[in-house]
Residue frames as a rotation matrix with the C-alpha (Angstrom) as fourth column:
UNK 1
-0.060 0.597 0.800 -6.27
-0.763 0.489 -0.422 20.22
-0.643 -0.636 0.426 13.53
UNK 2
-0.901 -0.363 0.240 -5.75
-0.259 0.891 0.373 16.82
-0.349 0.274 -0.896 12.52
UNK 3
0.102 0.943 -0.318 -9.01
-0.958 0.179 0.225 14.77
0.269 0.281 0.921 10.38
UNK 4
-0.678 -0.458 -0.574 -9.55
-0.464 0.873 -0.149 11.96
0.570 0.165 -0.805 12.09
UNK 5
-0.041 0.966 0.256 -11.60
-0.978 -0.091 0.186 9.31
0.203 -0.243 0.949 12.39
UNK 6
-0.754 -0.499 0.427 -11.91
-0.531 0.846 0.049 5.72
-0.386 -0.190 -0.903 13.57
UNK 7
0.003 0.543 -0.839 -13.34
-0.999 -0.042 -0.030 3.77
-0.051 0.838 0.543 10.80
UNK 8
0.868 0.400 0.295 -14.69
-0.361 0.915 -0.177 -0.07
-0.341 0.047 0.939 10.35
UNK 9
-0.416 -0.730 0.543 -11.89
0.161 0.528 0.834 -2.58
-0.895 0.434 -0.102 9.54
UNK 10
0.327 0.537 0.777 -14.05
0.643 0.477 -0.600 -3.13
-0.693 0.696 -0.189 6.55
UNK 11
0.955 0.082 0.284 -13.90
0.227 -0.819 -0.528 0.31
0.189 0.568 -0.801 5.03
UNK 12
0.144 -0.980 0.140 -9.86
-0.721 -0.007 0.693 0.82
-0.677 -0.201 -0.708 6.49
UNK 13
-0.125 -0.587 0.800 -9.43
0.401 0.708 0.582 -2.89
-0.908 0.393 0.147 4.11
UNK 14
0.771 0.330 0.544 -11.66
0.598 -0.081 -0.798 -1.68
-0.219 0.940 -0.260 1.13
UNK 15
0.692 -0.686 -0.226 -8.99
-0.697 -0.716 0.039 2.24
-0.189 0.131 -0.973 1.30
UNK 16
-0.225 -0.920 0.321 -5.92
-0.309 0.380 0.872 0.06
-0.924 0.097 -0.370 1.73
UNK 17
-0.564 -0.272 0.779 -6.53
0.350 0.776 0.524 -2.94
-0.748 0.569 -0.343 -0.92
UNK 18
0.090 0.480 0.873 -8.58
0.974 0.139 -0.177 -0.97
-0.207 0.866 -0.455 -3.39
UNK 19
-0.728 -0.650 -0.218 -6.83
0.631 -0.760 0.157 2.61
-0.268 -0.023 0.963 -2.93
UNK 20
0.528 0.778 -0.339 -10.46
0.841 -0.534 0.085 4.42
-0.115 -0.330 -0.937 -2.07
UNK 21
-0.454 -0.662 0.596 -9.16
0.455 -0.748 -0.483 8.15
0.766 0.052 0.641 -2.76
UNK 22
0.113 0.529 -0.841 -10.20
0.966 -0.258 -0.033 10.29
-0.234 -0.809 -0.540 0.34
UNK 23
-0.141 -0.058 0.988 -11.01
0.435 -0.901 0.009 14.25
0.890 0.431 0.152 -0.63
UNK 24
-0.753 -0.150 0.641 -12.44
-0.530 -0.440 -0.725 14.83
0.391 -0.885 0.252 3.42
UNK 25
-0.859 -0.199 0.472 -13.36
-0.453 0.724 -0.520 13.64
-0.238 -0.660 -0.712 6.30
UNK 26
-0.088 0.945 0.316 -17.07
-0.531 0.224 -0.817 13.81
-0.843 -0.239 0.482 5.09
UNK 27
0.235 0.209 -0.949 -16.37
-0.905 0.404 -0.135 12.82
0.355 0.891 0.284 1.68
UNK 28
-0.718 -0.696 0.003 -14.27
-0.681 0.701 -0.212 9.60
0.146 -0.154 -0.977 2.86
UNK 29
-0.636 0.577 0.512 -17.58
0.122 0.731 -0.672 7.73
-0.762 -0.365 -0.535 3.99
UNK 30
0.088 0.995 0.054 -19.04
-0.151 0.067 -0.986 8.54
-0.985 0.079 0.157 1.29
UNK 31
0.029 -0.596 -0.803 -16.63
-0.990 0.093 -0.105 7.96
0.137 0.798 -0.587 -1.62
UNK 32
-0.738 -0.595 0.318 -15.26
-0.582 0.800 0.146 4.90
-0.341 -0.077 -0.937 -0.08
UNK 33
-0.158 0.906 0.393 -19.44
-0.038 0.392 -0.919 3.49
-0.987 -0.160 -0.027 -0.01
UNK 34
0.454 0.891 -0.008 -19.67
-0.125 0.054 -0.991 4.21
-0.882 0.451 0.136 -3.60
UNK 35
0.731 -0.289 -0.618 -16.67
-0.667 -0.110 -0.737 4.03
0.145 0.951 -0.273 -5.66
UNK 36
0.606 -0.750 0.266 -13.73
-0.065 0.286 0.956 1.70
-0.793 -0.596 0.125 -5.51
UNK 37
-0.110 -0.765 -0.634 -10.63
-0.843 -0.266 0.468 0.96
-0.527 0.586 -0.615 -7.48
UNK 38
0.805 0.541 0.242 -10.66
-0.350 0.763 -0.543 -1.22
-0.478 0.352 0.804 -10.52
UNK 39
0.075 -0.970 0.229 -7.97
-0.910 0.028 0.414 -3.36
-0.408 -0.240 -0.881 -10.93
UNK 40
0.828 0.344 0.443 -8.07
-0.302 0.939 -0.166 -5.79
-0.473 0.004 0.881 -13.41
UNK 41
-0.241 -0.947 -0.213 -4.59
-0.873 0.115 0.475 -7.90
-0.425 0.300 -0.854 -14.33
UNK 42
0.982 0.190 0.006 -4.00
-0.147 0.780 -0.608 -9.99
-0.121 0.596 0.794 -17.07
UNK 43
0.535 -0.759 0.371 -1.32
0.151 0.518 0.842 -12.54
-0.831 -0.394 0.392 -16.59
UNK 44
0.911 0.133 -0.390 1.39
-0.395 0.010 -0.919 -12.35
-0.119 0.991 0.061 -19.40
UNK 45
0.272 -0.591 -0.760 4.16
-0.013 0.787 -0.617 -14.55
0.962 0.178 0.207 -18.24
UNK 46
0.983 -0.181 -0.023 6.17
0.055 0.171 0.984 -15.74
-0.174 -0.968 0.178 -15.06
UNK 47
0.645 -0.760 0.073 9.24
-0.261 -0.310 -0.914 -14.59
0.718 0.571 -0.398 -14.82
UNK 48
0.447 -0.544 -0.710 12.49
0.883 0.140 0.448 -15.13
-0.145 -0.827 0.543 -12.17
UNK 49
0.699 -0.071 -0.712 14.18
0.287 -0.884 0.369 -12.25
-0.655 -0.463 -0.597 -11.34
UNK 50
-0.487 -0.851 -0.195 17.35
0.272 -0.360 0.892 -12.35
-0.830 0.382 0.407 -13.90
UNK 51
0.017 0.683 0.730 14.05
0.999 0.010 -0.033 -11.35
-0.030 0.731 -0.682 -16.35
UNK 52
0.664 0.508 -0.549 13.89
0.705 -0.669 0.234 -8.39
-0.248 -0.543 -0.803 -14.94
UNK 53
0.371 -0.648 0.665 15.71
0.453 -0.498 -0.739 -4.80
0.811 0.575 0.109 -15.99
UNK 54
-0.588 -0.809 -0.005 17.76
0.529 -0.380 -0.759 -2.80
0.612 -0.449 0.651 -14.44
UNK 55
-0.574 0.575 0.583 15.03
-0.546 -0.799 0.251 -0.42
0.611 -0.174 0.773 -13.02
UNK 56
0.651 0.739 -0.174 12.83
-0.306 0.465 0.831 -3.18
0.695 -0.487 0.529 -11.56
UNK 57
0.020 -0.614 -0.789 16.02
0.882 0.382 -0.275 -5.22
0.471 -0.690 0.550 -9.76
UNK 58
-0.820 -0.550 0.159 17.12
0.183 -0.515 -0.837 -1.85
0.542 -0.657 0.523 -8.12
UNK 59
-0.291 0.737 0.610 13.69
-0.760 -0.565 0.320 -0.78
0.581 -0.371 0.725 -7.15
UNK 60
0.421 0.227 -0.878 13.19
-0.187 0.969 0.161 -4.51
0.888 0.096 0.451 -5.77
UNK 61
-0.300 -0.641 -0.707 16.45
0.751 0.299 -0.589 -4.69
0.589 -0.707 0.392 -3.97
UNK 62
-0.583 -0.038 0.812 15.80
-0.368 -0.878 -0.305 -0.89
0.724 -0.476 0.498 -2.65
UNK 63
0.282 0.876 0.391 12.56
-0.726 -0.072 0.683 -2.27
0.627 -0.477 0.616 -0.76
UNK 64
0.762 -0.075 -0.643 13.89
0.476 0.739 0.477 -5.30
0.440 -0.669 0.599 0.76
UNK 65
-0.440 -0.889 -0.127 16.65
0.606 -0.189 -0.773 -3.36
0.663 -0.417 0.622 1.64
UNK 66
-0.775 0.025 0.632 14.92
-0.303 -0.891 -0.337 -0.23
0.555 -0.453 0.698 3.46
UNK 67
0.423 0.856 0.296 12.15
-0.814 0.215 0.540 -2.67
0.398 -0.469 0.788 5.03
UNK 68
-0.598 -0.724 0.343 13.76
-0.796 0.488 -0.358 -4.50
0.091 -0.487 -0.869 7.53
UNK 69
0.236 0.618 0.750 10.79
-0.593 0.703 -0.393 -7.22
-0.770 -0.352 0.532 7.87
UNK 70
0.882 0.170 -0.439 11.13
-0.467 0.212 -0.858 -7.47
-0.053 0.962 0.267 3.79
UNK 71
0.221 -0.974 0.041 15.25
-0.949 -0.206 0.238 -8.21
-0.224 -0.091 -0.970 4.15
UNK 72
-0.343 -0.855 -0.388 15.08
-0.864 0.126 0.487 -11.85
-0.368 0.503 -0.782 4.12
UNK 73
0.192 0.910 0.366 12.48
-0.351 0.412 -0.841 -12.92
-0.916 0.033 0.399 2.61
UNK 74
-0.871 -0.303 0.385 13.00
0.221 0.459 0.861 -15.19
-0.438 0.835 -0.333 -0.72
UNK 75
-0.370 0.770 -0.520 11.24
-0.914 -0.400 0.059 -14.16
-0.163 0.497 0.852 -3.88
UNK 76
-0.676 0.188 0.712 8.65
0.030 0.973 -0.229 -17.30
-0.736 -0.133 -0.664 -4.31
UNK 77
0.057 0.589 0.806 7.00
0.955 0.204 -0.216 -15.63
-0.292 0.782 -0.550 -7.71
UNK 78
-0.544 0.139 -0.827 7.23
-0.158 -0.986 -0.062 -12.85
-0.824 0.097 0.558 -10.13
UNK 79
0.061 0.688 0.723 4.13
0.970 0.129 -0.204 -12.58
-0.234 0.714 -0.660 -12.78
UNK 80
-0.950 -0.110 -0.292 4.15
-0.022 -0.910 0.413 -9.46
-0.312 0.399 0.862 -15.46
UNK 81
-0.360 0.933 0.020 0.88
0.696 0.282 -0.660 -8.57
-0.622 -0.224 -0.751 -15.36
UNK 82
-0.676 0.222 0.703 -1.22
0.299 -0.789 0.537 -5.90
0.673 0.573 0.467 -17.99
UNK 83
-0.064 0.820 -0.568 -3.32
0.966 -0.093 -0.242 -3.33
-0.251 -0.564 -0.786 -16.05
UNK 84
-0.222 -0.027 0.975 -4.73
0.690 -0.710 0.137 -0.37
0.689 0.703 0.176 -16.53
UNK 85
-0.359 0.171 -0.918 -4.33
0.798 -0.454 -0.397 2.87
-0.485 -0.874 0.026 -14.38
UNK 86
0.555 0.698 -0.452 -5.71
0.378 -0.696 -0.610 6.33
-0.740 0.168 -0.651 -14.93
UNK 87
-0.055 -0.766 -0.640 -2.44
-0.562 -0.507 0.654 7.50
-0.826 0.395 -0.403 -16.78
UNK 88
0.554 0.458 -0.695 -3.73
-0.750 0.637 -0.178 4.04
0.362 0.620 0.697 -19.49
UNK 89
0.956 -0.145 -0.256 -2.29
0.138 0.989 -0.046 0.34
0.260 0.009 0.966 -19.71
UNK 90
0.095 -0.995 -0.033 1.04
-0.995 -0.094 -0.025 -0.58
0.022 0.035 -0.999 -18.08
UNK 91
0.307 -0.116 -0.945 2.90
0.148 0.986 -0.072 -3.80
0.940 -0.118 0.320 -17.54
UNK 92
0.137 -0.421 0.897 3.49
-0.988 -0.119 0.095 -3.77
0.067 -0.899 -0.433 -13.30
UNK 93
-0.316 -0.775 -0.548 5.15
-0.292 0.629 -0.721 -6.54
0.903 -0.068 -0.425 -11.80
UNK 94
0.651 0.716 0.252 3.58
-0.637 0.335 0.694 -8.69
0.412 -0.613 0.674 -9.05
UNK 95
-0.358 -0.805 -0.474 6.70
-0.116 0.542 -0.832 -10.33
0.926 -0.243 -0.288 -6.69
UNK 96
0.775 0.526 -0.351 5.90
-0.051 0.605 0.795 -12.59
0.630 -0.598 0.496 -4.07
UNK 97
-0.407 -0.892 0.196 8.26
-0.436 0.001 -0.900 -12.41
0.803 -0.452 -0.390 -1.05
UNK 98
0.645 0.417 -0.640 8.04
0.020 0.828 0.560 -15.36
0.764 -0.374 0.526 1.25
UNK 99
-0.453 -0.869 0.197 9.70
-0.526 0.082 -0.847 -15.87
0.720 -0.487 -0.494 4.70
UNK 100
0.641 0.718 -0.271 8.72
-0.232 0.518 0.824 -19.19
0.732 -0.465 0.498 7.02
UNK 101
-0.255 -0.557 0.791 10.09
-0.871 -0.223 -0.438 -18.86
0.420 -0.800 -0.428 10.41
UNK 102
-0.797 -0.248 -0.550 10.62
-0.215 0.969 -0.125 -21.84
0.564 0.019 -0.826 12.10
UNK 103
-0.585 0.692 -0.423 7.60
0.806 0.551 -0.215 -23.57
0.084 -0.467 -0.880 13.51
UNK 104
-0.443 0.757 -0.480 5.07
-0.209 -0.608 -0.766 -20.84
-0.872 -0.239 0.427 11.85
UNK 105
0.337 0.417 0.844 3.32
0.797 0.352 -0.491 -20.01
-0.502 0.838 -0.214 8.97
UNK 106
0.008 -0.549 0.835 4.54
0.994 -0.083 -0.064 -18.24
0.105 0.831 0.546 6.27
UNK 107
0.393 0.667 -0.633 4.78
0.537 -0.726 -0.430 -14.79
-0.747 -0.171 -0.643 6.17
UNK 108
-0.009 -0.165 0.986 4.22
1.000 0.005 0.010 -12.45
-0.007 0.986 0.165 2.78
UNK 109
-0.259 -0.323 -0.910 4.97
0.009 -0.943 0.332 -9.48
-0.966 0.078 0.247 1.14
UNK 110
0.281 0.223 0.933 3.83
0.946 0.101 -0.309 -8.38
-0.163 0.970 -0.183 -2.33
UNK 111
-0.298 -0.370 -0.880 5.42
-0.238 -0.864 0.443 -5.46
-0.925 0.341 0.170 -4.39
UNK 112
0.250 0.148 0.957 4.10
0.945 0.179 -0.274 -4.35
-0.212 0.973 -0.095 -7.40
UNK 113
-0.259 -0.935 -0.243 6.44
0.126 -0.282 0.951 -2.67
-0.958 0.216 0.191 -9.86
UNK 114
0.677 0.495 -0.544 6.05
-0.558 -0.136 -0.818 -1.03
-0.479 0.858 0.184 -12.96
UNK 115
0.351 -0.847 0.400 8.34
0.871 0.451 0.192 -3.48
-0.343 0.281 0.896 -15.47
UNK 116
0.312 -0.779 0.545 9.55
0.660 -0.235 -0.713 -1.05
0.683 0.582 0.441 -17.91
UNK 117
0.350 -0.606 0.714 9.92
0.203 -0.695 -0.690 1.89
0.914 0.387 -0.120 -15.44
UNK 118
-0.238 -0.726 -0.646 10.60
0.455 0.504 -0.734 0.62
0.858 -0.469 0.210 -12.25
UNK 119
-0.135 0.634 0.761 7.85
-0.431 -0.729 0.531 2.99
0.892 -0.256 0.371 -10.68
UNK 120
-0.947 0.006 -0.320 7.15
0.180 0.839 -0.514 1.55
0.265 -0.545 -0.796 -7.41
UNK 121
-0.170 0.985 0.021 3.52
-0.147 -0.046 0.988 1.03
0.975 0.165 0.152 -7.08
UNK 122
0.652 0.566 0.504 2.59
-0.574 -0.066 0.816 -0.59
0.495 -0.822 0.282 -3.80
UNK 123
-0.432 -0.572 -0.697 3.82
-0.343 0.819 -0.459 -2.81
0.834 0.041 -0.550 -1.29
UNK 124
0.502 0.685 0.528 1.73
-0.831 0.211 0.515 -4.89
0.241 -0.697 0.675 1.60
UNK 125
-0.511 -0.851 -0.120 3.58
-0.500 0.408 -0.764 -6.64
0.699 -0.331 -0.634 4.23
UNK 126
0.287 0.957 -0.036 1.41
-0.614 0.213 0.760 -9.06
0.735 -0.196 0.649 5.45
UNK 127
-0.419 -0.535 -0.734 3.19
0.158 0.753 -0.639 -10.54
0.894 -0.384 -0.230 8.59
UNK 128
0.098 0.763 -0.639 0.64
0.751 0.364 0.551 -9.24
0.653 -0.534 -0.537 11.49
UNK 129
0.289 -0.172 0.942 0.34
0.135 -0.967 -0.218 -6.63
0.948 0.190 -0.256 13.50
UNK 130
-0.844 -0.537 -0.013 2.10
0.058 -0.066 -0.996 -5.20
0.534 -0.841 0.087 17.25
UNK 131
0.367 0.916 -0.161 -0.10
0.456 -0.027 0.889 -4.93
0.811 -0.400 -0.428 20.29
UNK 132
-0.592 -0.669 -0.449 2.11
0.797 -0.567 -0.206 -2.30
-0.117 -0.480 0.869 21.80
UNK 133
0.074 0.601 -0.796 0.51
0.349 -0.763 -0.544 1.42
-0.934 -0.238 -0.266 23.08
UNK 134
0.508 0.486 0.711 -1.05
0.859 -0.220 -0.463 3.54
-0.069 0.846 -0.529 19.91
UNK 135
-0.697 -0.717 0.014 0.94
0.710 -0.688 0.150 6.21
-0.098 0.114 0.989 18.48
UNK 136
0.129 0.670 -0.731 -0.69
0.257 -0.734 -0.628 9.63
-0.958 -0.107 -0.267 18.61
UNK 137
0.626 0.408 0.664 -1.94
0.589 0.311 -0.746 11.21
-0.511 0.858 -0.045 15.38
UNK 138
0.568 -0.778 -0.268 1.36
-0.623 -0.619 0.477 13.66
-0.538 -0.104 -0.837 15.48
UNK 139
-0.220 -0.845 0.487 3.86
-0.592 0.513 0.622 10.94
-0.776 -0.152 -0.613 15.66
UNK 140
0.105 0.319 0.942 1.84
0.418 0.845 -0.333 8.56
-0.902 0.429 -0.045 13.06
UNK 141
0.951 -0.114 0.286 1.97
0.189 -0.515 -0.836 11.35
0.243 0.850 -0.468 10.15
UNK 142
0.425 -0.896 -0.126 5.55
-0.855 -0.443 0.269 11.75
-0.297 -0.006 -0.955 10.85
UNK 143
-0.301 -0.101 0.948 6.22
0.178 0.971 0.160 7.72
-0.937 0.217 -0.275 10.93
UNK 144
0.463 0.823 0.329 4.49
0.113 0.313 -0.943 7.88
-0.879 0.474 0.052 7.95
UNK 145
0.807 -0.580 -0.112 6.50
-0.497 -0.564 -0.659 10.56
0.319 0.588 -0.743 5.75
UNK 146
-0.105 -0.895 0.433 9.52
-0.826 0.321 0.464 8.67
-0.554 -0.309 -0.773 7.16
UNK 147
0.059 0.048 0.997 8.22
0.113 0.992 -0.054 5.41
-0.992 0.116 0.054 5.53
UNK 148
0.942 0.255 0.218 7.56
0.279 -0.237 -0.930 7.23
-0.186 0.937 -0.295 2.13
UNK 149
0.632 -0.744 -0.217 10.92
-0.773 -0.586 -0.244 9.35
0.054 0.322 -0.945 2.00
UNK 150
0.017 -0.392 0.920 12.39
-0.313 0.871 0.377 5.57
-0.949 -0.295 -0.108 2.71
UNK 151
0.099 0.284 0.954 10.95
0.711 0.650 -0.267 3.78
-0.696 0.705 -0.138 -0.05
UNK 152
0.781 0.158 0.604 10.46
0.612 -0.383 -0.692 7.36
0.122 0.910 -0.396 -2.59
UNK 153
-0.365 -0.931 -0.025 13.58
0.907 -0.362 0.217 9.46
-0.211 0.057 0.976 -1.58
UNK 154
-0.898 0.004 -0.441 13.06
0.052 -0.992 -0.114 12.94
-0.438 -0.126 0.890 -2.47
UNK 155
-0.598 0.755 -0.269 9.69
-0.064 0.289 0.955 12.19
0.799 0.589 -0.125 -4.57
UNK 156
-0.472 0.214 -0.855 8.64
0.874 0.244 -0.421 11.97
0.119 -0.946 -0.303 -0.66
UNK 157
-0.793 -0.161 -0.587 8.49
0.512 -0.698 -0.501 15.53
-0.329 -0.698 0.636 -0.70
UNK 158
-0.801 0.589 0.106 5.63
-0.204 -0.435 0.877 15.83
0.563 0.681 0.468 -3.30
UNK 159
-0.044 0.744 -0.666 3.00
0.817 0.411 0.405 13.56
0.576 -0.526 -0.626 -0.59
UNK 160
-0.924 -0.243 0.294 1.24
-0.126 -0.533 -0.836 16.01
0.361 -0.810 0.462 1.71
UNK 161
-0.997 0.067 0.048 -0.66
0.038 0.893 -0.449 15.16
-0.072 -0.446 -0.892 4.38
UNK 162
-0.452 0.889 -0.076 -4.37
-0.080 0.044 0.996 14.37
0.888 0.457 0.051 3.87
UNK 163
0.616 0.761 0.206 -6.28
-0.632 0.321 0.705 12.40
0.470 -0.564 0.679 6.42
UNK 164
-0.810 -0.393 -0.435 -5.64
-0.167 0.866 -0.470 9.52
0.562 -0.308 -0.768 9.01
UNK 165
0.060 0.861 0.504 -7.46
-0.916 -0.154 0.371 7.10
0.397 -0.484 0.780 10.44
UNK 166
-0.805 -0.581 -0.120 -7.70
-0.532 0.796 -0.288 4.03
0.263 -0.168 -0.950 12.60
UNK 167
0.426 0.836 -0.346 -9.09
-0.799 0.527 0.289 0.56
0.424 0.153 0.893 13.55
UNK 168
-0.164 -0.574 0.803 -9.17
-0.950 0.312 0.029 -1.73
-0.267 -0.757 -0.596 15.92
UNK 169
0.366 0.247 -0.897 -8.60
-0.768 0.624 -0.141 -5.59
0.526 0.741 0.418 14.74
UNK 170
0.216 -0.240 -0.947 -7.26
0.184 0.962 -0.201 -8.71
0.959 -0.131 0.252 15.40
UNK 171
0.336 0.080 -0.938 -7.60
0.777 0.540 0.324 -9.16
0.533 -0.838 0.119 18.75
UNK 172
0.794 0.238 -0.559 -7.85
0.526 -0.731 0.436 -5.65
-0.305 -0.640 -0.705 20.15
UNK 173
-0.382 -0.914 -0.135 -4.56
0.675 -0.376 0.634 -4.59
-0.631 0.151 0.761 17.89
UNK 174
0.433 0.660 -0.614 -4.81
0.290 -0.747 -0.598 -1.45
-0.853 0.081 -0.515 16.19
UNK 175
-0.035 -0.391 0.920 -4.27
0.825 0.508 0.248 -0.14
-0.564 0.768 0.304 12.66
UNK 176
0.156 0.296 -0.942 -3.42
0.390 -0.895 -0.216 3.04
-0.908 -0.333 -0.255 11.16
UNK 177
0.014 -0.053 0.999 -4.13
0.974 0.227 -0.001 4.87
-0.227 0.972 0.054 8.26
UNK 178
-0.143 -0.429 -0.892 -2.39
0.122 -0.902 0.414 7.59
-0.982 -0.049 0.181 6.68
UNK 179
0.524 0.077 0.848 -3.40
0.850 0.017 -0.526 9.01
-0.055 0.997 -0.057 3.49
UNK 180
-0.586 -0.542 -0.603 -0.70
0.112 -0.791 0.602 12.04
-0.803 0.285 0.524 1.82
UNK 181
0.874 0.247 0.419 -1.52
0.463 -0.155 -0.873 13.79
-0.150 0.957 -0.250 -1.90
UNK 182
-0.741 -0.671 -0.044 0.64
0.348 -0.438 0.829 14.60
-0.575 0.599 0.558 -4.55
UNK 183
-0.648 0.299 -0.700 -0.46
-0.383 -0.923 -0.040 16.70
-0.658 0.242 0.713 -7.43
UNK 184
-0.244 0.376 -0.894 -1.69
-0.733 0.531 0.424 13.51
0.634 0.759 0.146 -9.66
UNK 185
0.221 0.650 -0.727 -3.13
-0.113 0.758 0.643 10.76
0.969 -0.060 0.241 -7.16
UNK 186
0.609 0.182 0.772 -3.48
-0.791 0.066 0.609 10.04
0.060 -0.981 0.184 -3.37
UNK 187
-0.065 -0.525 -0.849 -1.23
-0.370 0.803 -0.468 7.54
0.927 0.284 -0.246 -1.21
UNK 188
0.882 0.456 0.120 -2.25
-0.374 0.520 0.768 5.45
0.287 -0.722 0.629 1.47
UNK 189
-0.375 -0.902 0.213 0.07
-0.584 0.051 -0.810 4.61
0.720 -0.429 -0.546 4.37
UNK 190
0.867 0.498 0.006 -1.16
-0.233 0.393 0.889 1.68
0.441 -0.773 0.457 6.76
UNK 191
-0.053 -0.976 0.212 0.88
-0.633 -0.131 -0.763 1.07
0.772 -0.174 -0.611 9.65
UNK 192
0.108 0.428 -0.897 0.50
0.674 0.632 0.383 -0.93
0.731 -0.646 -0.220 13.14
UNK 193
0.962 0.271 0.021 0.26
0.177 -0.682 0.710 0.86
0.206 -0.679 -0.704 16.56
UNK 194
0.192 -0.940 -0.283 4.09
0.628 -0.104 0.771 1.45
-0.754 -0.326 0.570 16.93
UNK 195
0.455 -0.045 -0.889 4.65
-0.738 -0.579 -0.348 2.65
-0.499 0.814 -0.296 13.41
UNK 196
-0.543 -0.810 -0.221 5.60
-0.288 -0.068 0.955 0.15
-0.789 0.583 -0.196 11.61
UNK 197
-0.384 0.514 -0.767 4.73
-0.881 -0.452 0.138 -0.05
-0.276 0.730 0.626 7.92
UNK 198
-0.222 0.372 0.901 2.40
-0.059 0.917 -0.393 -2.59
-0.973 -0.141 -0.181 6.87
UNK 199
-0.102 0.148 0.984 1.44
0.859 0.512 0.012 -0.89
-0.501 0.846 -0.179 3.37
UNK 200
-0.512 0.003 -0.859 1.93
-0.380 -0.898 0.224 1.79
-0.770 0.440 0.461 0.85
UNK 201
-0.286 0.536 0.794 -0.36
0.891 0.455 0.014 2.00
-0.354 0.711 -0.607 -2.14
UNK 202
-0.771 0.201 -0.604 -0.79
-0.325 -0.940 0.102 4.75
-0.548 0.275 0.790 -4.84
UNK 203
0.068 0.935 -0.348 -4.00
0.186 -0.355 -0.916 5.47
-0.980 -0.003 -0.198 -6.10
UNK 204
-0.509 -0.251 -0.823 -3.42
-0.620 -0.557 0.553 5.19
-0.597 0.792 0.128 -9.39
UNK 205
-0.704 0.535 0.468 -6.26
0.710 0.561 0.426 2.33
-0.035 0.632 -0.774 -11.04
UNK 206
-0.666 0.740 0.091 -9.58
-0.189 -0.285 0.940 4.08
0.721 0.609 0.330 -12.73
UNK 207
-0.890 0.334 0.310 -12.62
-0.335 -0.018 -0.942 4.34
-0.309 -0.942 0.128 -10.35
UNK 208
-0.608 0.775 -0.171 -15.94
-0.309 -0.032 0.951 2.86
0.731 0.631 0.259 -10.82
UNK 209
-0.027 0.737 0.676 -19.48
-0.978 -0.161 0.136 2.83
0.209 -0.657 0.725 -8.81
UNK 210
-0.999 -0.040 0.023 -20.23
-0.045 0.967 -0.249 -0.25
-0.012 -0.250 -0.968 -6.66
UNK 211
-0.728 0.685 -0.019 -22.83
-0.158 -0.140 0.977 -1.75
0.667 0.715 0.210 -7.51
UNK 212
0.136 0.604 -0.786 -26.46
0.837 0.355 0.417 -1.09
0.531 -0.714 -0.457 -5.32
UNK 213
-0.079 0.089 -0.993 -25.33
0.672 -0.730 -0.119 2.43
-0.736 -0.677 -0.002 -4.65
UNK 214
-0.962 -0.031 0.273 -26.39
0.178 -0.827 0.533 4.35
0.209 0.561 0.801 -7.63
UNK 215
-0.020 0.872 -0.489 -29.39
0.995 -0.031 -0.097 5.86
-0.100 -0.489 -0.867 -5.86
């Protein structure tokens, strides 16, 4: 029996963009309410892509390659940022991917990369979502593990499945969220109502109380 629940955009943006770990269904409202991810980056240069090592280009190209939205988008910024996750301080890469179809507005993509080891951290594909019939919560945890074993390859096979949930947004379109564990840190899978992938994000920054809920 599946855990699912259909949760506020709010608290579906806070999981996604601040990688909220989720332990169950009851913890999930009540974690997300009181803890979130801390994520401070300090800039420490701009770079262009022939900066970059071997490990980061392949892990780069790999994503635009296995995300068909990501394919031909043009990098429009890469910034080597210091942050600190639970494992301590890394340097992660922050690459802007840009693509402006004619007569719209842009649409973005952000991947962040560890620099030295080419780790892929997250990626959020920010180009809107389908308004096509909701997968069921079967088909969405399969989509899901398909999007991971894409992007991690066998390393796919460590994610098992946690939770999902969804949320209805922009104009009655819907948004799903898959969350998997591995043996060190939770990943978050958002998708749109068809399956396709909007964002992966491991769980890997330091937690700390928001403030106004230490009651």
């Amino acid at each position: 029996m599946f855990k699912h629940q259909a949760l506020p955009f709010t608290l579906i943006a806070a999981l996604l963009l601040l990688n909220t770990p989720l332990l169950s269904n009851e913890a999930a409202a009540a974690s997300s309410h009181k803890a979130k991810a801390t994520v401070t980056a300090t800039k420490l240069a701009e770079l262009s892509i022939n900066d970059l090592n071997q490990k980061a280009k392949a892990t780069l190209n790999h994503v635009k390659e296995v995300i068909p939205d990501l394919k031909n988008y043009h990098i429009a910024s890469i910034v080597k940022e210091n942050v600190v996750t639970t494992s301590g301080p890394i340097e992660r890469l922050e690459v802007i991917l840009s693509s402006t179809p004619e007569g719209t507005t842009p649409d973005f993509g952000v991947v962040h990369v560890n620099a030295s080891t080419g780790e892929l951290i997250s990626v959020d594909i920010q180009n809107g979502l389908s308004a096509s019939k909701v997968l069921g919560d079967e088909e969405a945890i399969k989509k899901g593990k398909e999007h991971l074993k894409l992007l991690f390859g066998k390393q796919a096979e460590k994610y098992k499945f946690s939770q999902i949930h969804s949320s209805t947004v922009q104009d009655n379109k819907t948004q799903i969220l898959v969350i998997y564990t591995s043996p060190n840190h939770y990943i978050n899978v958002t998708m749109d109502s068809v399956g396709k992938l909007k964002t992966v994000k491991k769980d890997i920054y330091p937690k700390a109380e928001l403030e106004g809920n230490n009651k």
